[in-house]
N, C-alpha and C positions, 0 to 999 in steps of 0.2 A: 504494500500500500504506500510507505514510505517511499519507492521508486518512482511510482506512478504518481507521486505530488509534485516529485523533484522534478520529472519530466515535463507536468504541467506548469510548475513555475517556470523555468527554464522556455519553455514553447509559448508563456504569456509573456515574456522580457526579451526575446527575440521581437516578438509582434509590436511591442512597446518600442524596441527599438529602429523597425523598418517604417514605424509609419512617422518618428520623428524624422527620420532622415529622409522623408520625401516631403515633408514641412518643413524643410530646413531648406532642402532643393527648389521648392515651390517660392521660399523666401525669397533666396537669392536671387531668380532669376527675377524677379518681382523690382529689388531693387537697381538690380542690371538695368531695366526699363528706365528706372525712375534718374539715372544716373547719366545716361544717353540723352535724354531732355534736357536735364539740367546741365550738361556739358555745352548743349547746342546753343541750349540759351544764354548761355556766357560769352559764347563766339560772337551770337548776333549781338548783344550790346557792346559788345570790344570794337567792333568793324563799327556801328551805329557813331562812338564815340569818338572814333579816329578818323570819319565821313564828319563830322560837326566841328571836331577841331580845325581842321584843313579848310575847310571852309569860312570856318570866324576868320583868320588870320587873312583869307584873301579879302575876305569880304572888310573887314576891318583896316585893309591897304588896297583903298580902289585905286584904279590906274588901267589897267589891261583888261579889255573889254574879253578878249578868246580866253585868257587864262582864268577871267571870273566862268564862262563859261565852260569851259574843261569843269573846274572847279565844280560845277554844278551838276555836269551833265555826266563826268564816268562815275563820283559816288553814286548816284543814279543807278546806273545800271549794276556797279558792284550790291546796292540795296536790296534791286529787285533779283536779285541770283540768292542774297542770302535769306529772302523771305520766304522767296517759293523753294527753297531748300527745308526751309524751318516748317514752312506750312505743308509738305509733301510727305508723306509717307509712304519711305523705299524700303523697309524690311517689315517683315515680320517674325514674332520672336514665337517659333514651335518646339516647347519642350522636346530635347532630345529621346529619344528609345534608347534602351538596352536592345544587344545583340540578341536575337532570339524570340524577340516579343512580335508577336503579330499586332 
């Protein structure tokens, strides 16, 4: 009888232990998500803020009519690449399988 407890503890602390470790696997990739966003969104305000700076300074020493316009028109188009980048969704994120699993 005592064998047959040992084996049941033993077969309930495995169980205990496979299902934390695919709640621990579900976590991470959970935060993987959440780390990917917030990376991207760091880029877009870095590049937003380096587009505003370049700008004050021409705009704050008028003079040259084409280099206010450069000034205006390639942050421009560098804006619109890193928005429709930010606002686009190119992966998706599907839990890996084990070998074997159908």
């Amino acid at each position: 009888m005592e064998i047959l407890a040992a084996l049941g503890g033993l077969f309930a602390l495995v169980m205990v232990w496979r299902t934390s470790a695919r709640a621990t696997r579900r976590a991470a990739e959970g935060a993987k998500a959440g780390v990917r966003l917030m990376s991207l969104a760091g880029r877009v305000i870095a590049t937003a803020a380096a587009i505003v700076g370049v700008q004050w300074i021409v705009i704050a020493h008028p003079g040259n009519t084409t280099l206010l316009l450069a000034v205006l028109g390639v942050p421009a188009l560098f804006a619109s690449y890193t928005l429709t980048k930010a606002l686009t969704v190119t992966t998706t994120d599907v839990p890996q399988q084990r070998k074997g699993r159908r």
